[in-house]
N, C-alpha and C positions, 0 to 999 in steps of 0.2 A: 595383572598381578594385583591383589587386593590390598589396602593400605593395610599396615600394621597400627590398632590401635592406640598402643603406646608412643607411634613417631609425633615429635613437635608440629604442630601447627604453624603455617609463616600468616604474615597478613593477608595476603596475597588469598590463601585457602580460605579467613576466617572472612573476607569480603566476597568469595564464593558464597561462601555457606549464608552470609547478608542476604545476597542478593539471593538466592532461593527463598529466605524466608520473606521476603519484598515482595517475590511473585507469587508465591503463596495466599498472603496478604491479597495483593491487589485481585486475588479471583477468591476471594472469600472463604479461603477454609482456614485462615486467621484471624481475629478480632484484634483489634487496636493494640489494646493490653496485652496480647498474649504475643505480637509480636514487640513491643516495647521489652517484654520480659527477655525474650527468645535474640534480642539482639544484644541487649544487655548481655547476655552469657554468655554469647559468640564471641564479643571481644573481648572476655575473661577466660575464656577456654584456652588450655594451653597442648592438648594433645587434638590428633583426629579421633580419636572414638569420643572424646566428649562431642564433637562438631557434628560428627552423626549419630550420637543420640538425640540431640537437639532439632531433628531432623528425620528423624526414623518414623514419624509417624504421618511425613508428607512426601508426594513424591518430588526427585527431581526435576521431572519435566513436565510441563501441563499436558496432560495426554488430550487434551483439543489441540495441541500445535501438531501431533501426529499426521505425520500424510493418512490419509486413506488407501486401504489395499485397492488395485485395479481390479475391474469384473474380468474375470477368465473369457467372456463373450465380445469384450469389447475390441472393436477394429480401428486402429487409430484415423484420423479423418483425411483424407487424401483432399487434396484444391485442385480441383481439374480447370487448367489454361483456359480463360476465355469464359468460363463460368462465375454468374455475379453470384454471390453468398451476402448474407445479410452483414450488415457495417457492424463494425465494433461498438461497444459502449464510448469509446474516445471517440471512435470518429463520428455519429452522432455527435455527441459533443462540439467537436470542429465545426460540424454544418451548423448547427443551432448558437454558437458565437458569431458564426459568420453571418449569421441572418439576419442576430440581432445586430450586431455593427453595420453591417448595410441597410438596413432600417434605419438607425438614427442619421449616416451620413446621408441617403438618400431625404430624409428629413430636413437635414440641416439646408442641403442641397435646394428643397423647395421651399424653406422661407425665405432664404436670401433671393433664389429668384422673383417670388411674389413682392420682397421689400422693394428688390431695384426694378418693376417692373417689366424687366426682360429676360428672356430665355439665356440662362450663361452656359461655359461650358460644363457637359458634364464630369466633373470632376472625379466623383463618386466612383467611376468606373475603375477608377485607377487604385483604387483600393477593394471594389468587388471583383476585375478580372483575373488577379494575379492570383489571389487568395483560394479562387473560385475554379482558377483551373487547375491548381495543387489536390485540392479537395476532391477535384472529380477524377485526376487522374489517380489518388489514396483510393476513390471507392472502386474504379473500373479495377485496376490493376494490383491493387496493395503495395505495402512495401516489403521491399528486400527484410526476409528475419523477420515477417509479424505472421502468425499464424492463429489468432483470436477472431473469433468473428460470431 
């Protein structure tokens, strides 16, 4: 049902109508001034037709946050069991944290042995094995609910 120009405006509406000319603003089809102006009279406005004249000449929603129509050709992608598919952007991630922190501890691991001249234990493992075998069983098997890859 379309508003009635003449109904009162609450705050509530007239920090709607704010915050559209905010994102308006922040994608650049307002200038500084012209929304200083345009808020200025949003909160002097005391009906909805003032609120969407103030407004009429932007839209409300950035047409980039639109989904995209799907291709009529497109087949959703099926994960066949047992089949490796290439790692996520995260889970790259994972491994490449993981490398680097076994690097510095593996590091750390052989100054202290060169300082106390003896072979110690390997410590290091107990922060690359656990880690290490999480990681491998995310790439072999995925998780439960992740369908990115």
């Amino acid at each position: 049902m379309p508003q009635n120009p003449e109904m009162r405006a609450s705050d509530r509406d007239r920090d709607q109508y704010a915050e559209i000319l905010r994102e308006n603003y922040a994608q650049g089809r307002l200038t500084q001034e012209e929304l200083n102006e345009r808020l200025d009279a949003v909160y002097e406005t005391r009906t909805m037709g003032g609120l969407q004249q103030l407004t009429a000449d932007l839209p409300a929603q950035d047409l980039y946050d639109l989904p995209l129509p799907a291709a009529k050709d497109s087949v959703p992608a099926v994960r066949v069991p047992g089949e490796l598919q290439r790692p996520s952007q995260s889970l790259r991630a994972s491994w490449a944290a993981w490398g680097t922190v076994n690097m510095v501890t593996l590091s750390v691991w052989l100054i202290v042995c060169l300082a106390n001249g003896e072979l110690l234990f390997p410590w290091f493992l107990w922060v690359a094995g656990p880690w290490g075998a999480v990681l491998l069983a995310k790439t072999l098997f995925g998780t439960p609910g992740s369908h990115d890859g």
